[in-house]
Residue, then its C-alpha position, 0 to 999 in steps of 0.5 A: x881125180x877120185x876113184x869110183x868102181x864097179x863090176x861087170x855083172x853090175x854093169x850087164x843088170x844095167x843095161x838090162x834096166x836100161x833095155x826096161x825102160x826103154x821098153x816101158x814107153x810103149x807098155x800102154x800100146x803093147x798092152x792094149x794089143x794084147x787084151x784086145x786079142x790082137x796081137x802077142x807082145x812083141x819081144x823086147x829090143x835087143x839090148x847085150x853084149x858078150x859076157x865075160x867069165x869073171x868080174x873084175x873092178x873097173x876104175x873110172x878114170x878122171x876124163x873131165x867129162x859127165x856122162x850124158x844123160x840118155x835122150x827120151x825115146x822118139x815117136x814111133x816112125x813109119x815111112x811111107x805114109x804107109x806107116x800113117x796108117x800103122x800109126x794106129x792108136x797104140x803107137x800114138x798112145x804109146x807117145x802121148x804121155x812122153x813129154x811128161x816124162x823126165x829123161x832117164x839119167x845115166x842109161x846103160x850105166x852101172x851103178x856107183x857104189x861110193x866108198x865110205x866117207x873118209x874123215x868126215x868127208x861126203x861125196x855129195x855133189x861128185x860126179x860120174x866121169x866118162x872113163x877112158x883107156x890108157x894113153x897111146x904112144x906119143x905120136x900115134x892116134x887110135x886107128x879105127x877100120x869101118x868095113x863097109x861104106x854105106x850111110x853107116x860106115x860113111x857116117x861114122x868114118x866122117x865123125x872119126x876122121x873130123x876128131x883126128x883119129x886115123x881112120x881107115x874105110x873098106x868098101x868092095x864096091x864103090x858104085x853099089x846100087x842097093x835095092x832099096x826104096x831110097x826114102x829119106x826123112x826130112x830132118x836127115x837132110x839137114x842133120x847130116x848137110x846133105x845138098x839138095x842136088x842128090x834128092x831125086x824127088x820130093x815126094x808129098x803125095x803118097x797113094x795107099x792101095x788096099x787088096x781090093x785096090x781101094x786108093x786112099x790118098x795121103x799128104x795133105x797134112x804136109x805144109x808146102x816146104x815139108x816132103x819125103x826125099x827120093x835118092x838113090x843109094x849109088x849117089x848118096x852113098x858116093x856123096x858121103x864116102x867122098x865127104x869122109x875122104x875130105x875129112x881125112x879117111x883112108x877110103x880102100x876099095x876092098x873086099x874085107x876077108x877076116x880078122x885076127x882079134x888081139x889076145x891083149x887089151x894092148x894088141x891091134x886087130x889084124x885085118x886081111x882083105x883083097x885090095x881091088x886098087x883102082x877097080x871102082x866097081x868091083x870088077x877085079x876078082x882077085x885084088x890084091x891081098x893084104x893086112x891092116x893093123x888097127x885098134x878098133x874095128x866097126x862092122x858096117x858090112x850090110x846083113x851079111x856082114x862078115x865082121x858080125x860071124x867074126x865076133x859071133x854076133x848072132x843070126x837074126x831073121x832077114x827079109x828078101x827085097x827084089x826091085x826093078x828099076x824101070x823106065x815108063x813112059x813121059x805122061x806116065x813118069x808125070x803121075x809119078x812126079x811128087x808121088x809114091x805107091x804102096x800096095x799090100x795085100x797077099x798077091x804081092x807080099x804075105x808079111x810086107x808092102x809092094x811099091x812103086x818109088x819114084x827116081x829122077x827119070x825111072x820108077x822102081x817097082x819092087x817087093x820084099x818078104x821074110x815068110x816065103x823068100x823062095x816065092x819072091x819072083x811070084x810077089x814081083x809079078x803081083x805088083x807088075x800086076x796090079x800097077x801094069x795100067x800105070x807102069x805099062x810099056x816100061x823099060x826095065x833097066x836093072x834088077x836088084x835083090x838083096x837081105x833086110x834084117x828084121x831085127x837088132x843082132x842078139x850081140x853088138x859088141x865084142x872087145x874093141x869091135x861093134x856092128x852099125x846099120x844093117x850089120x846090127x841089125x838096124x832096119x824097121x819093121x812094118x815100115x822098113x826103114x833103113x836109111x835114116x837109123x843106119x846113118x844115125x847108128x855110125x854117127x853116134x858111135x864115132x861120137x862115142x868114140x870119140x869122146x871116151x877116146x879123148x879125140x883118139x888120144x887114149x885106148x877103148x874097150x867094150x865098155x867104151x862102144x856099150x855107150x853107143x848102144x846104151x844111147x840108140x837102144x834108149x833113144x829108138x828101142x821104143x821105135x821098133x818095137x811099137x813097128x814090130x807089134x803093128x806089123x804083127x797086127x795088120x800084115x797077116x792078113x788081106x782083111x787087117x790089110x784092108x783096116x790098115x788102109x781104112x785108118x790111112x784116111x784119117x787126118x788125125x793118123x796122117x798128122x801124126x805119122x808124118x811129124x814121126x818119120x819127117x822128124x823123129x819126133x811126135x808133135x801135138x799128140x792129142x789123148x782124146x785122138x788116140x782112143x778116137x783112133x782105137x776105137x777106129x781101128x778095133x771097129x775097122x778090124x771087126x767089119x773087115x775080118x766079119x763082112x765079105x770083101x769088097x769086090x776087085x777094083x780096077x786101076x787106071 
């Protein structure tokens, strides 16, 4: 094998190039914003790791494999219809021109100085090779711990324990019910095999309500074997926790405590946690206290995660999500049978959306906000309020809350420890979307893994889990931040609430939004339509912010 090198510093001006490029499939859009007045750029997507004092030469081992080349950003994706509307021009403009362009080569990647030709011998044609760490001892697999059990930590303890490597999963509370709008776009079914038998609902019809309760309604655009899919987190996260178990994961119910990181690359991370045993639901308060010794460690701890303060990976700006999930009547329950709400407006959410989701025999009615957490019980009565003629005479069953992060964590990997899903910060803004990117987060991480471990037969190191984050920053970096600059845009105020409404109608914005959140990916972009939709929305904005507003509907 031939010997190529490179420096730390080289690698971390990589990455920042990476992040460049990633960055520039939506310069168009964030431009156009930004000379319209409408809204400051966004900041860029965070894309970093600790950096070490001093350089030191890297050599890259002969593994056999080539590095992959980058996949070319997705679409900007929105759920709920609602994102149909924040499919505005610029997220659409932003996509139009990506399928002219070559995919970036090499993302995140150093790069290679090759050494001067010995003997008259060129290195033409030789190829960049995934490097790998020193071998193991005979016998003995890497052993990774996932710290939460999620569709994160479920995704990536599955890939890992397929590979062969020993692989542990913690999880406190094996019946968790997360407050969580529980959509689920429909590529997700079948890239991750996912039955049918946990959809809740199918959803195909979404209603769109302004601040004055203008109802636009959405999904027309959808073919007949096309939908969203409703589930509840307590069943689909308990489906791909058993699915790991099947793979070969040790799944321990636990409360994970603390870390002791090695001081070595050849010591083990030392892991204590409160081993609750067969206490399924968490109800034991004390457990058991215990260590375990593993090589990596995978922070897929929610937004509080403790694996995140363990590596200092950063505080970021989070969200408070409040629901009830309420039982209403049958004639009522019908209306909600292939459909969801949203409401926006001041009175149920400063910075957000209000919604009404349907479950398989309840609805679940809730709100969230970044700008006035101490006002959330204020905003869950304004959607009780405004819904109350279609919820009316429900029976609450449970109430749910719980932190959104708003944004990826200034730090994802220290040494052999990374953050997936909501521990990284992972959650979309203007839509909220979670589910999907955290899933995606833990499945591309354990493939990376896997890979540059040689199927677990080799260490890794920070270089190894930067080739995960290299890829999702590459691949969804433009996603997000496209979403932060149109939350930014129509969530500040009633009047740019009610032109986010207003650009819901459009056929053109439907299309386009459900090809990007039904399969991460922009379909039959047409240019002419996007500046046709620019046009719209700047009009819209005008007549919205200069006219008085029209007067309070009634909804029946």
């Amino acid at each position: 094998s031939r010997w190529l090198w490179r420096s730390q510093d080289s690698a971390r001006s990589c990455k920042h190039r990476a992040a460049a490029m990633s960055m520039s499939k939506v310069s168009r859009a964030a431009a156009t914003l930004s000379l319209a007045g409408l809204v400051a750029p966004a900041n860029a997507f965070s894309v970093a790791g600790p950096a070490t004092a001093t350089d030191r030469a890297i050599a890259l081992r002969g593994a056999g494999q080539t590095a992959p080349a980058a996949d070319v950003a997705p679409a900007a994706s929105a759920w709920p219809l609602a994102a149909a509307a924040t499919a505005l021009g610029a997220a659409a403009v932003a996509t139009s021109a990506r399928s002219r362009r070559a995919p970036a080569k090499l993302v995140g990647a150093a790069k290679v100085v090759a050494p001067a030709p010995r003997h008259g011998k060129s290195l033409r044609g030789a190829q960049i090779v995934v490097c790998a760490g020193a071998p193991l001892p005979e016998g003995r697999k890497l052993r990774v711990a996932v710290i939460g059990g999620g569709p994160a930590g479920a995704s990536c303890a599955i890939e890992l324990a397929k590979a062969g490597i020993e692989t542990y999963m913690i999880e406190r509370k094996l019946d968790n019910c997360k407050p969580c709008g529980g959509a689920i776009p429909l590529c997700m079914i079948e890239e991750f095999d996912l039955p049918m038998s946990i959809i809740d609902r199918k959803v195909r019809k979404m209603t769109m309500i302004s601040p004055t309760n203008k109802e636009v309604q959405i999904g027309e655009t959808l073919k007949e074997d096309e939908f969203i899919g409703m589930v509840r987190r307590e069943v689909m996260d308990s489906f791909l926790r058993d699915r790991a178990v099947e793979s070969g994961c040790k799944v321990i119910n636990g409360l994970f405590m603390t870390m002791i990181a090695p001081k070595t690359k050849d010591e083990a991370y030392v892991l204590t946690y409160n081993d609750f045993g067969d206490s399924a639901d968490g109800s034991a308060r004390q457990g058991v206290k215990k260590t375990l010794e593993v090589d990596v460690v995978i922070g897929a701890d929610g937004a509080n995660s403790r694996v995140a303060k363990e590596i200092e990976a950063g505080d970021y700006e989070y969200a408070i999500a409040f629901q009830e999930r309420m039982r209403i009547p049958e004639d009522k329950m019908e209306y909600y049978k292939e459909r969801a709400e949203m409401y926006v407006g001041e009175d149920v959410s400063p910075d957000f959306y209000a919604w009404v989701f349907p479950k398989c025999d309840h609805v679940a009615v809730g709100t969230g906000t970044v700008v006035d957490k101490k006002g959330i019980q204020k905003y869950q009565q304004g959607i009780r309020d405004r819904a109350a003629n279609r919820i009316a005479g429900g029976e609450i069953l449970r109430v749910e809350a719980h932190p959104i992060p708003e944004h990826p964590r200034p730090w994802r990997v220290k040494d052999r420890a990374t953050l997936i899903g909501d521990a990284a910060g992972y959650v979309t803004k203007c839509s909220g979307e979670g589910i999907y990117f955290a899933a995606k987060s833990g499945r591309m991480c354990a493939e990376s893994i896997v890979t540059r471990s040689e199927n677990g037969t080799r260490q890794i190191d920070d270089r190894d889990l930067f080739d995960y984050i290299n890829k999702f920053d590459a691949k969804y970096g433009a996603t997000y931040f496209v979403l932060d600059a149109l939350q930014k845009l129509f969530y500040t105020s009633d009047a740019a609430r009610e032109s986010f409404v207003d650009l819901c109608e459009l056929r053109y914005v439907q299309e386009v939004t459900f090809d990007s959140y039904l399969y991460k990916t922009v379909q039959g972009n047409n240019p002419l339509g996007d500046v046709a939709l620019l046009g719209k929305t700047l009009s819209s904005l005008a007549k919205n912010n200069l006219s008085k507003p029209a007067p309070m509907r009634t909804l029946v």
